[in-house]
BABA-292460 format. One record per atom (N, C-alpha, C, CB): residue in one letter; x, y, z; chain. Coordinates in steps of 0.02 Angstrom, whole numbers. Atoms other than C-alpha are relative to their C-alpha. Glycine has a CB too. Layout:
<recs>
REC;residuo;px;py;pz;cadena
REC;A;X;Y;Z;A
...
</recs>
This chain:
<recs>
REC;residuo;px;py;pz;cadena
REC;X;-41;21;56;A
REC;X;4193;1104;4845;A
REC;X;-37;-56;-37;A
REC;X;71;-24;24;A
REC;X;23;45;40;A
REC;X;4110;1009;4703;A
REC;X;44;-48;-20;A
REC;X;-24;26;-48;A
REC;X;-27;38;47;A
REC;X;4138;889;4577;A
REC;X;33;6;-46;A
REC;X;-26;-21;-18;A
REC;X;-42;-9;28;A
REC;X;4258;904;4461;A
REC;X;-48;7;-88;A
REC;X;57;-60;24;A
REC;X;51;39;46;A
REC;X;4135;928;4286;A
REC;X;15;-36;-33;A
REC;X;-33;26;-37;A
REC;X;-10;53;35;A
REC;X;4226;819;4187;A
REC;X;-1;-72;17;A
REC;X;45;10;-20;A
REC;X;48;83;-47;A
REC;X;4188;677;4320;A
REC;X;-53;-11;10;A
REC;X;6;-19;65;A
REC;X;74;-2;5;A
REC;X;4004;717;4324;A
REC;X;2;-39;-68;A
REC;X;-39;81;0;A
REC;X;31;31;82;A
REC;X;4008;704;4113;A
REC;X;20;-68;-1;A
REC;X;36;39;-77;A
REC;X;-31;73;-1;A
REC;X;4117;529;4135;A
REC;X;-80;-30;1;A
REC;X;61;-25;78;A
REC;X;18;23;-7;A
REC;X;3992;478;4223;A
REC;X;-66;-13;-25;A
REC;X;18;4;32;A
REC;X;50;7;27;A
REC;X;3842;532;4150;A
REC;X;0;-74;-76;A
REC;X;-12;80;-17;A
REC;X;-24;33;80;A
REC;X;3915;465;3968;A
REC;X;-1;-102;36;A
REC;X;122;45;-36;A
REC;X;-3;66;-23;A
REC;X;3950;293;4084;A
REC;X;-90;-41;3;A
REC;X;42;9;82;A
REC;X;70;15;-31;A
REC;X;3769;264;4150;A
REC;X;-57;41;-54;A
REC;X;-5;33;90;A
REC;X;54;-23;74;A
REC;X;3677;345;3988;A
REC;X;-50;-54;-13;A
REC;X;46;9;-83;A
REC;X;38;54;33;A
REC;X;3621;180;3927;A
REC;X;-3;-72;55;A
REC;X;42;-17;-78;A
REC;X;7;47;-49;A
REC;X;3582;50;4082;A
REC;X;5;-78;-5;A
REC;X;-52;14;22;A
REC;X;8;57;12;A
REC;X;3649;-113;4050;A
REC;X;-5;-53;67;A
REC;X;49;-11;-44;A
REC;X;-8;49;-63;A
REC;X;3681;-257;4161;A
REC;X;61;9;37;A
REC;X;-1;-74;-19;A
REC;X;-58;22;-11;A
REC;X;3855;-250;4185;A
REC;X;-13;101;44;A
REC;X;64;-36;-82;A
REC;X;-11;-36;-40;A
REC;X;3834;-55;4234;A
REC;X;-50;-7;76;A
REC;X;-1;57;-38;A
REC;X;33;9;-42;A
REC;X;3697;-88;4335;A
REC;X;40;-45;74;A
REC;X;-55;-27;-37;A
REC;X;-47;60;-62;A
REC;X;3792;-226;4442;A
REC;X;60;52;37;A
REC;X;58;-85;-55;A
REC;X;-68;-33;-43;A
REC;X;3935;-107;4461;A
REC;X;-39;72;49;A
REC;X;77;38;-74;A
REC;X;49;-35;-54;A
REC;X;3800;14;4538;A
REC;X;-30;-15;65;A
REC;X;-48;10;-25;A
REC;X;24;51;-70;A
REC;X;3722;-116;4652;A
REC;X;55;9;61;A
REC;X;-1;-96;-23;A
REC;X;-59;17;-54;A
REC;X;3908;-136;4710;A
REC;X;5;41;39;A
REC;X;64;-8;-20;A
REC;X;-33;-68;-9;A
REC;X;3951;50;4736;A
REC;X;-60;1;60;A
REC;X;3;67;-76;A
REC;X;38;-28;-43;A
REC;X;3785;69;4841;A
REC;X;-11;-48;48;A
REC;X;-55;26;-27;A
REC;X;-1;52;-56;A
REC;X;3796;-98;4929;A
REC;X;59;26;52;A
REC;X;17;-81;-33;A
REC;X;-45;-40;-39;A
REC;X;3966;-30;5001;A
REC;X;-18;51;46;A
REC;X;36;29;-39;A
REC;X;30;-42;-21;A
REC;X;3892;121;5034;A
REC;X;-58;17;59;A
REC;X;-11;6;-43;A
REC;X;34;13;-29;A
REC;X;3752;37;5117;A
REC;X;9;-24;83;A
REC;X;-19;-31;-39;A
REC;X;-30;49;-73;A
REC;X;3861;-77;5249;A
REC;X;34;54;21;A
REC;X;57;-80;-8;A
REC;X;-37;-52;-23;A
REC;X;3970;83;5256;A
REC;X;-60;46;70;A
REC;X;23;51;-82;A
REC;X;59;-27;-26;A
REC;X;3808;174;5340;A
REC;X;-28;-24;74;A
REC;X;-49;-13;-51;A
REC;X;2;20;-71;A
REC;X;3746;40;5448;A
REC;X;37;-19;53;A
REC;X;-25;-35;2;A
REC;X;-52;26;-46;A
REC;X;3910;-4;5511;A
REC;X;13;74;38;A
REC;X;74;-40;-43;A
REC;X;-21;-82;-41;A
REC;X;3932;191;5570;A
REC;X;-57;-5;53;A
REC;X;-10;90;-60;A
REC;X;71;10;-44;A
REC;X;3741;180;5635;A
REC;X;3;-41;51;A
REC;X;-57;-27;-37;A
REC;X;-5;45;-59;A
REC;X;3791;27;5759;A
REC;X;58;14;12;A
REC;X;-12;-73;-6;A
REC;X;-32;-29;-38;A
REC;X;3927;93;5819;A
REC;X;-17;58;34;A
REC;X;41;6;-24;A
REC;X;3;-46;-31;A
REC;X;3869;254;5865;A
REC;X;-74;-26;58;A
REC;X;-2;65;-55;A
REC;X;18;17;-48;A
REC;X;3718;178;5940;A
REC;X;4;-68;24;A
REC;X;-46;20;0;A
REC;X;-25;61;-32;A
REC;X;3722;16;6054;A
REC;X;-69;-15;-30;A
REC;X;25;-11;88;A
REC;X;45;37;35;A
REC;X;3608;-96;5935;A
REC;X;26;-67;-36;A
REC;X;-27;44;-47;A
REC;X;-16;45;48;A
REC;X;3701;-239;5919;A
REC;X;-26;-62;-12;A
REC;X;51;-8;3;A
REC;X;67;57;12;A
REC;X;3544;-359;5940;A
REC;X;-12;21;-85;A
REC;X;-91;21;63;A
REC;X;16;-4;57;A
REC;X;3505;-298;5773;A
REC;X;32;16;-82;A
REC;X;-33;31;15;A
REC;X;-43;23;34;A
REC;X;3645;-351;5673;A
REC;X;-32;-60;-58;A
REC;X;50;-22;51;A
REC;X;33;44;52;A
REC;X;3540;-504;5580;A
REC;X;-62;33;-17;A
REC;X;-15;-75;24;A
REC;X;55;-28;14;A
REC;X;3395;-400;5553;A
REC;X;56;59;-62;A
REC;X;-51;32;81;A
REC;X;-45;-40;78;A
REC;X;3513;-261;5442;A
REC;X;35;-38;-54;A
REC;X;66;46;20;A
REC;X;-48;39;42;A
REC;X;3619;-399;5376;A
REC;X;-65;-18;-67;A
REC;X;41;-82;54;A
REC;X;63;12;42;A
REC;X;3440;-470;5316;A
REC;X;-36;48;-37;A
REC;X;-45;-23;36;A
REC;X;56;-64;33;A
REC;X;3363;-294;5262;A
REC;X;47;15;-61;A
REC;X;-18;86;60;A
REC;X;-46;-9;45;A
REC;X;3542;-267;5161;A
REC;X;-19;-55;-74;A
REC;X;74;-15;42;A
REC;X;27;47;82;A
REC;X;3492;-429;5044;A
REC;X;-40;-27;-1;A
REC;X;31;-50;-32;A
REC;X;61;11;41;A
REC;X;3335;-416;5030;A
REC;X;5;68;-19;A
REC;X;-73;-28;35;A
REC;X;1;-39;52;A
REC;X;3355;-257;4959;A
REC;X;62;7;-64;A
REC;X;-8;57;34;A
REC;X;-36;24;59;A
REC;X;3473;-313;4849;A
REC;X;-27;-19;-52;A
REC;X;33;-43;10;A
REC;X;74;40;49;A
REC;X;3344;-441;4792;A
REC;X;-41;19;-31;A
REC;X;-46;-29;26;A
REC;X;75;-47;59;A
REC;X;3209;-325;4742;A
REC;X;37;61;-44;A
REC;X;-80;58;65;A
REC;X;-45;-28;70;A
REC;X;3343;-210;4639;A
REC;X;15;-31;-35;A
REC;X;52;26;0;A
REC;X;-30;26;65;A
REC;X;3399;-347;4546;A
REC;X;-76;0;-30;A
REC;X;50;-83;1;A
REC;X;92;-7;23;A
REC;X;3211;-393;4530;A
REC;X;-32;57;-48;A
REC;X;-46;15;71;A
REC;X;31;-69;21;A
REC;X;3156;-232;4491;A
REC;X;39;17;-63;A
REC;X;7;62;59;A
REC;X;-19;-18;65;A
REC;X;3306;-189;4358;A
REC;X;-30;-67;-47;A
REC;X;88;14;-4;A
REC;X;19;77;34;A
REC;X;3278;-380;4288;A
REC;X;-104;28;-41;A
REC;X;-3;-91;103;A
REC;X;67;-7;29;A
REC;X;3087;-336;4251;A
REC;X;-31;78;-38;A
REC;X;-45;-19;63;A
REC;X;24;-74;50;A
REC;X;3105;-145;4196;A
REC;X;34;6;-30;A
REC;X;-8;68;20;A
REC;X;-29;-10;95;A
REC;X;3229;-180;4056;A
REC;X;-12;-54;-33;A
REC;X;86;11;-19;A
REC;X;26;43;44;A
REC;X;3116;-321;4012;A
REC;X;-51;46;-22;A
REC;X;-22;-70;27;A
REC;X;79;-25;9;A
REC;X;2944;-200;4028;A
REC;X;25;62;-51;A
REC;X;-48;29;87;A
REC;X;5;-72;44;A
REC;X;3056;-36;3945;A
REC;X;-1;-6;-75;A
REC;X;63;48;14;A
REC;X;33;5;56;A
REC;X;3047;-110;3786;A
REC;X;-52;-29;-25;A
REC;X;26;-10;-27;A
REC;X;73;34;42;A
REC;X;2877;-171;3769;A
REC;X;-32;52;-48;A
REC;X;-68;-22;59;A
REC;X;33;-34;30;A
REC;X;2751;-129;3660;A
REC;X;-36;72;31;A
REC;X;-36;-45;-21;A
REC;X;28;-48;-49;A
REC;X;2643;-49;3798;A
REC;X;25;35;42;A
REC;X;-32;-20;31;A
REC;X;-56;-28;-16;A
REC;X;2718;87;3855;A
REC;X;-39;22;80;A
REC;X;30;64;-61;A
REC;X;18;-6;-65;A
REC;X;2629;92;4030;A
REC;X;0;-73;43;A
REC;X;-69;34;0;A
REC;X;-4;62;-28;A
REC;X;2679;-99;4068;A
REC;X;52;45;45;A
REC;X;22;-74;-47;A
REC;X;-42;-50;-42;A
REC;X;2856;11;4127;A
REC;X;-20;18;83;A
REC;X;-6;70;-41;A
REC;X;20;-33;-64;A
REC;X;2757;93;4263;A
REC;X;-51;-31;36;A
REC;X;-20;66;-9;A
REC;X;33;50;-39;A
REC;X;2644;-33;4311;A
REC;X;22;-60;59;A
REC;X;-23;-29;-45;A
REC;X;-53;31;-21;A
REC;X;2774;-134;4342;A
REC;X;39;30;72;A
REC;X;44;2;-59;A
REC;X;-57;-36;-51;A
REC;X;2882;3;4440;A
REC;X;-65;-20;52;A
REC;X;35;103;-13;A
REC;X;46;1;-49;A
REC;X;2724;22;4536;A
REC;X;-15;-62;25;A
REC;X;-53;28;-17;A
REC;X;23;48;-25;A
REC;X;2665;-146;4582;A
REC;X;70;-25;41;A
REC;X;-35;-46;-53;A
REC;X;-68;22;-56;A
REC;X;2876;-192;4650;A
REC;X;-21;61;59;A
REC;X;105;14;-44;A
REC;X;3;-48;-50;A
REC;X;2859;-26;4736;A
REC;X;-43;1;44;A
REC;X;-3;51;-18;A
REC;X;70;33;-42;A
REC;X;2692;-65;4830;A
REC;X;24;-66;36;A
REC;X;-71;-24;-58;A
REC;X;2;42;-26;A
REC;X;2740;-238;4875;A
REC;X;71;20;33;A
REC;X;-17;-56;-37;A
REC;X;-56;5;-27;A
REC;X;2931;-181;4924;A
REC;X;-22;70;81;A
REC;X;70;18;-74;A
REC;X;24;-46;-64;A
REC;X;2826;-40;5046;A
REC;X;-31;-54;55;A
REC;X;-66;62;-24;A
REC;X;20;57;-48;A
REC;X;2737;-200;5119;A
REC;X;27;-47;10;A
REC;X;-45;-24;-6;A
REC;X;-41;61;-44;A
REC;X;2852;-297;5148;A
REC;X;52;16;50;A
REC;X;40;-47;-47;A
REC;X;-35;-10;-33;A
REC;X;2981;-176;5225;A
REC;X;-48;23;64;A
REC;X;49;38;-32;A
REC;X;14;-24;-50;A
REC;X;2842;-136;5345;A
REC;X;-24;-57;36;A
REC;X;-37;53;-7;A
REC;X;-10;66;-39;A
REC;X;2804;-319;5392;A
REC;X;46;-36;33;A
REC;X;-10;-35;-28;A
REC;X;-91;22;-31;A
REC;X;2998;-351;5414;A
REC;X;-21;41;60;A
REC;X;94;36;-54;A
REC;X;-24;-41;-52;A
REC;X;2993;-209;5532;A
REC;X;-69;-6;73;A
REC;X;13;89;-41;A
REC;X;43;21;-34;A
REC;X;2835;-260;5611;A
REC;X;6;-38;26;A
REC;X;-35;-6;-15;A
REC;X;-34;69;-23;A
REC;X;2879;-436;5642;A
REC;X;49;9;40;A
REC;X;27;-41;-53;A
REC;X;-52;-10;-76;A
REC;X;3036;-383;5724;A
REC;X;1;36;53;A
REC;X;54;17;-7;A
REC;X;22;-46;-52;A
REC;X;2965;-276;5833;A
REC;X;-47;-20;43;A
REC;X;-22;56;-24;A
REC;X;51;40;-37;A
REC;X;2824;-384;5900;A
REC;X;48;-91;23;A
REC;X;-84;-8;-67;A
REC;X;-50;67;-36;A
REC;X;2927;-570;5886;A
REC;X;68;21;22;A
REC;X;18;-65;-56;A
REC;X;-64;-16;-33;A
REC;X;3098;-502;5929;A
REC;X;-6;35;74;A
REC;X;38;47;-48;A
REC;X;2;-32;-79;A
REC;X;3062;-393;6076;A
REC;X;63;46;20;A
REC;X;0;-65;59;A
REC;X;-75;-68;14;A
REC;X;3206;-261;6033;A
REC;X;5;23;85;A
REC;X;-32;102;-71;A
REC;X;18;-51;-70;A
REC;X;3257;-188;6194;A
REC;X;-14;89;-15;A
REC;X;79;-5;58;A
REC;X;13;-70;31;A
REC;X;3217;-21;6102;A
REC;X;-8;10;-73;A
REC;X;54;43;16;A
REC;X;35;7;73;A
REC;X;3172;49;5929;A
REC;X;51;25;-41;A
REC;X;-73;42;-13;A
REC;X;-76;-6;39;A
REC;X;3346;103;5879;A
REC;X;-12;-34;-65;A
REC;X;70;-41;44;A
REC;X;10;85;29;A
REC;X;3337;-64;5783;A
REC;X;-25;27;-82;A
REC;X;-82;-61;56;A
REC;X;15;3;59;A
REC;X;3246;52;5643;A
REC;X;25;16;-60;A
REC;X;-34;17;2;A
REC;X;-31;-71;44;A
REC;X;3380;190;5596;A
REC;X;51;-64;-55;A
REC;X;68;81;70;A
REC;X;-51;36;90;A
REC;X;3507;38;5484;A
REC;X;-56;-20;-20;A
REC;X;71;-81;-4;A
REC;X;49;24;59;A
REC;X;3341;-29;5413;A
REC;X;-33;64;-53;A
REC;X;-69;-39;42;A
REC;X;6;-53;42;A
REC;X;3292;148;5352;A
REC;X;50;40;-31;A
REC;X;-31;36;27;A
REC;X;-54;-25;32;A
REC;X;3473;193;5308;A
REC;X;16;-28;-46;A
REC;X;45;7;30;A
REC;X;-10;23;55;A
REC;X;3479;47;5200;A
REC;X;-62;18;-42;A
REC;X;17;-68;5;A
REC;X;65;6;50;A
REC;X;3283;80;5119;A
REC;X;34;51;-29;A
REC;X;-87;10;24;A
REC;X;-11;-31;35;A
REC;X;3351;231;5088;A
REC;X;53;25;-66;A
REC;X;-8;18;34;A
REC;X;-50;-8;64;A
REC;X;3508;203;4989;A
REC;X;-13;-37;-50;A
REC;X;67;-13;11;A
REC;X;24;58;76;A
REC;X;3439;65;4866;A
REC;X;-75;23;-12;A
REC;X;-1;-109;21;A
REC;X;45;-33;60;A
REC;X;3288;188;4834;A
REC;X;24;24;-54;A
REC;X;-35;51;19;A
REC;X;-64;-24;42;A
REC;X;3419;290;4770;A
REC;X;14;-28;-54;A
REC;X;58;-4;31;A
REC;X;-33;45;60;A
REC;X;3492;171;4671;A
REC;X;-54;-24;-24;A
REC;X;51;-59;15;A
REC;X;35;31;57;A
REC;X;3335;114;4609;A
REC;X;-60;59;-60;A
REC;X;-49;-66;47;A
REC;X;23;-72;65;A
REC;X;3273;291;4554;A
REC;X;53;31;-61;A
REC;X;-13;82;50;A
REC;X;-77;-30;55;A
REC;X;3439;327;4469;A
REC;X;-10;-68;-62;A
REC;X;113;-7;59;A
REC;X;2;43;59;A
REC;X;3418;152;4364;A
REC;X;-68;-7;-20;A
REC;X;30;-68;12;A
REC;X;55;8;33;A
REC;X;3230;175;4339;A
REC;X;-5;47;-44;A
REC;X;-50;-4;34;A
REC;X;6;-63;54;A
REC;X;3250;340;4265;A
REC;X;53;-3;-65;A
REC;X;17;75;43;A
REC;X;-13;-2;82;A
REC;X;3373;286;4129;A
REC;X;-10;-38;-27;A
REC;X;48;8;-27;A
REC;X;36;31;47;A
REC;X;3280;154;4095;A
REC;X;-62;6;-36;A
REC;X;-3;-40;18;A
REC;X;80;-51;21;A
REC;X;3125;252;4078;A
REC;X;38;45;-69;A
REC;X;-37;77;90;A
REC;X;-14;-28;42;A
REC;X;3234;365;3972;A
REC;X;26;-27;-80;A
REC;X;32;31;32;A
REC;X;2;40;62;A
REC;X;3295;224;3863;A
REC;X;-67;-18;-40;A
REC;X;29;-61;18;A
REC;X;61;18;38;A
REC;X;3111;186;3832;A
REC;X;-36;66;-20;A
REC;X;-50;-47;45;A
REC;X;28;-49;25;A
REC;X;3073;350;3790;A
REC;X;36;17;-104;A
REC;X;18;63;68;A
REC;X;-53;-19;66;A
REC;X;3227;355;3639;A
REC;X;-36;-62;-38;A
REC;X;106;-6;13;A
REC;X;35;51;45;A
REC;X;3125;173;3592;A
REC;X;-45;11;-28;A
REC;X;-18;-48;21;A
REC;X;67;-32;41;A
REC;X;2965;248;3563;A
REC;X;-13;47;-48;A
REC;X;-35;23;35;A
REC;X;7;-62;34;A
REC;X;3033;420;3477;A
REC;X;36;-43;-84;A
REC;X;53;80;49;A
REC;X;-29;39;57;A
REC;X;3136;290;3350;A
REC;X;-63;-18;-48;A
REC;X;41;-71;29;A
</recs>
């Protein structure tokens, strides 16, 4: 059973044009979404040493979405129309090395009694990719309607 299409078009028509205010209410929806996830994930397995390690992986990926929208609806209207993706790319590179130093670090100084410890840190990478491919692509698409103007 789908979606209803007139709640798809809402939403499209909502999130068309990527401001701040929708963006934030996106963050929210997938932050929820996020604690919804790891809170299922530590319950089902016994990981509850690694309760400040998700709490911490939850906002810092917060941090680099605001980051990241904050600097690609400064870069989507530049002149240069490959600042955009230079940009995406250089957060995206440093947000790959840093979630693998987090997970490194706690795996060498913490001393996990097991590696459980990784599935809420990859349940959250994976929902605020999400959310940051869904707000890069209509901001990419806004900078595409800037350049055809």
């Amino acid at each position: 059973m789908g979606l209803p299409v007139g709640f798809i078009l809402r939403l499209e028509t909502f999130y068309r044009n990527m401001t701040y205010p929708r963006f934030y209410a996106l963050l929210a929806f997938f932050t929820a979404v996020a604690v919804a996830a790891v809170t299922i994930a530590h319950l089902l397995l016994s990981i509850g040493y690694a309760v400040p390690l998700t709490v911490g992986s939850i906002l810092m990926f917060v941090t680099i979405c605001m980051g990241m929208f904050y600097v690609g609806k400064r870069t989507a209207g530049a002149e240069n129309k490959f600042m955009f993706t230079n940009a995406f790319m250089g957060i995206t590179m440093f947000k790959l090395f840093l979630c693998g130093s987090v997970i490194a670090a706690y795996a060498f100084l913490g001393a996990p009694e097991n590696k459980l410890f990784v599935v809420p840190f990859f349940l959250s990478y994976l929902i605020y990719t999400v959310l940051e491919v869904i707000f890069l692509i209509k901001l990419a698409g806004n900078t595409s309607v800037k350049a055809a103007e």
